[in-house]
N, C-alpha and C positions, 0 to 999 in steps of 0.2 A: 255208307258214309253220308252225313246230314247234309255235309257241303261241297260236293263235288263239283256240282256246277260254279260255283266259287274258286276252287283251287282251280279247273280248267281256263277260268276266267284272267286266272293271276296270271298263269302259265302264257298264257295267251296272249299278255301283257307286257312279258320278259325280254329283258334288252336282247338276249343272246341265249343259245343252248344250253350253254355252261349255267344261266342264271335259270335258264328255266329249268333243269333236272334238282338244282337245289330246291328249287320251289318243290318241284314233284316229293323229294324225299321228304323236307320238314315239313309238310303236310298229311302226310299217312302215319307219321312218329308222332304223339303215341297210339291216334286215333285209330287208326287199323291195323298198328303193326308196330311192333318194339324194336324194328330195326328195318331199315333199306338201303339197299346201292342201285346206280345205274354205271351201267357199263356199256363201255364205246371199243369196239376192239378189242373185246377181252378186259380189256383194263377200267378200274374206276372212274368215274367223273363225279362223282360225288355221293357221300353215304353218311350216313347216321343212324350209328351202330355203338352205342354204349358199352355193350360187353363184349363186342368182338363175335358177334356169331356168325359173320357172314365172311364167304372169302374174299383175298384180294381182289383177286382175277379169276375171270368166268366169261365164258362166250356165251351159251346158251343160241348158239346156230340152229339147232336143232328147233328148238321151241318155235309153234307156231301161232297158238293162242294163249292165251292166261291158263295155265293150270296150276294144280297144287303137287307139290314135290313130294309130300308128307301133308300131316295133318296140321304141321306149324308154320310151311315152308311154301311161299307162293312164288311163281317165276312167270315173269310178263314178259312178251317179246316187244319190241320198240321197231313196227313196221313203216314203212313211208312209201305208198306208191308201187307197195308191193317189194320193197327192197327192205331185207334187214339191216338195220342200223344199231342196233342196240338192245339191250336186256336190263332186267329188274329185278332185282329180288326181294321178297319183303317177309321176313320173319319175327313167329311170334314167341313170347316166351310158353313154353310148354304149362305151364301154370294157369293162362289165361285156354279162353272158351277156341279151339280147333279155328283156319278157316273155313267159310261156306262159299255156299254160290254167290252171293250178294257179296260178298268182298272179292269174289272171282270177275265180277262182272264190274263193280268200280276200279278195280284195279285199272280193266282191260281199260276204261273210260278213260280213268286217265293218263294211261301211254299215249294215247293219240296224240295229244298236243306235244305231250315230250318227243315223241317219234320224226314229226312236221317240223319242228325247232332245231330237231338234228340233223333233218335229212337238209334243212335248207341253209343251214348253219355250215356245214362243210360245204354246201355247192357257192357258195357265198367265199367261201375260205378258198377254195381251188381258183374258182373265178380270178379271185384278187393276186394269188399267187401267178394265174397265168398273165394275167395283165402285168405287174411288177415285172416279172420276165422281160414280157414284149416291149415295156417301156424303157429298162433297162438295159435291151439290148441296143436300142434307137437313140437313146443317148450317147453324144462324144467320152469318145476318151480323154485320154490326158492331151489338154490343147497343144497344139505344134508347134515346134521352137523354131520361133519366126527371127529375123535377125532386127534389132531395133525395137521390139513390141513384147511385153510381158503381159500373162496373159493369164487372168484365175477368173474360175467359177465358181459360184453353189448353188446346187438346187436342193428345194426347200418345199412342198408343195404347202399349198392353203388347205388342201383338206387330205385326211386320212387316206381315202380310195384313189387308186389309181386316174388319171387324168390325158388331159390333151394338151398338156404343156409341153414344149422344147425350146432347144438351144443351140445354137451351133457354131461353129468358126471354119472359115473356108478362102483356104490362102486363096488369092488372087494375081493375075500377073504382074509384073511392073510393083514388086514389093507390097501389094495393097491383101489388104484382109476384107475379108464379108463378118460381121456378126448378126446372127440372127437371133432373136426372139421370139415367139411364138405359141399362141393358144387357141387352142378350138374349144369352145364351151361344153361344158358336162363334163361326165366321170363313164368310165366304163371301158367295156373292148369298142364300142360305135363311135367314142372320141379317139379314143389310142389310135386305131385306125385310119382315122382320115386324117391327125397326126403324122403317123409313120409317110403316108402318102405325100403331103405338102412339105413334107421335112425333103423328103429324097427329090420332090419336083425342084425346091429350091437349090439343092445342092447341083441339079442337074442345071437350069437356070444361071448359075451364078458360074459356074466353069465354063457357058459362051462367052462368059466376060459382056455381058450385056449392060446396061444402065441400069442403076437401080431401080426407078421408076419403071422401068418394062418388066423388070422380075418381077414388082409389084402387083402389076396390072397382070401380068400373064397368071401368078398365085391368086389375082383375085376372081378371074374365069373359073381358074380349076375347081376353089375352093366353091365356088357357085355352082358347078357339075358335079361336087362330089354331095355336100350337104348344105343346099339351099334352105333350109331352114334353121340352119347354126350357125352362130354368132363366130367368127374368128378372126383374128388380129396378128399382124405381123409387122 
């Protein structure tokens, strides 16, 4: 293929996995091949396949480097790091000239960048899902039915990824309530983190029935011993 180092380029450029295996497919259609899928788990993520010749689903566990299934039939493993992530298949129509080595060896080229896009595209996905979790689990529940005070939230973040935002409500004696606020700058598990820690410092804080200003001060020590180099507000 004339332009490989081009397709790997696009590939390379792609928002996300998903975007990048389209790229990989409608790039080898019809230049090396009258039909392709990539598959994630057995299952498709994306193919372009005119006449149907390729199947739904297909693992191709087994496969270790690019070979040909047949004379029409090529199957690419989609490796990362030494971990299978995915497979390829790229078929031709029986009418056109067999694969060779030279389509064996661009193939292999460009699973690379599909393979990198996938592999870090789910660790990207788990990440986020584990973070969501943890931040989920840090936030209040349904605020406490205090007698005299009605009491709604929402949270909303400013960006897509998980965060070092919180909120709180924390009865107090003598009919009095604490509401807290609270952001540690960045996105990530290193904000969630020092997050979940300043949330429960405060909550511990605020049940000596201290002054505000001392809760203040004493969050603004910790928050200095936990990550002095991050911006945060309360």
């Amino acid at each position: 293929m004339s332009h490989v180092s081009g397709v790997v380029r696009a590939m390379g450029e792609s928002p996300g996995p998903e975007e990048t295996t389209r790229v990989l497919c409608e790039a080898v259609v019809p230049e090396l091949a009258d039909a392709a899928a990539v598959y994630v788990d057995g299952a498709v993520w994306h193919r372009v396949d005119p006449d149907g010749r390729l199947p739904p689903r297909w693992a191709g566990d087994e496969i270790r480097e690019a070979v040909l299934l047949g004379r029409h039939l090529l199957a690419v493993p989609l490796r990362a790091y030494g971990e299978h992530v995915g497979c390829a298949l790229l078929a031709r129509d029986s009418r056109r000239t067999p694969f060779g080595e030279a389509h064996v060896l661009a193939a292999g080229q460009l699973a690379v960048p599909a393979a990198l896009a996938i592999h870090h595209g789910r660790r990207d996905r788990q990440q986020d899902e584990t973070l969501e979790t943890l931040q989920r689990g840090m936030r209040p529940g349904d605020p406490p039915d205090l007698p005299g005070l009605e009491i709604a939230y929402r949270y909303k973040p400013a960006a897509e990824r998980v965060g070092g935002d919180w909120y709180d409500v924390i009865p107090l004696p003598g009919s009095r309530v604490a509401l807290v606020v609270g952001d540690v700058m960045g996105h990530g598990l290193a904000a969630a983190a020092v997050m979940g820690q300043l949330r429960t410092a405060v909550q511990t804080l605020a049940s000596l029935d201290l002054p505000a200003e001392q809760v203040l001060h004493s969050l603004d020590e910790m928050a200095q011993r936990l990550a002095a180099q991050t911006i945060t507000t309360c």
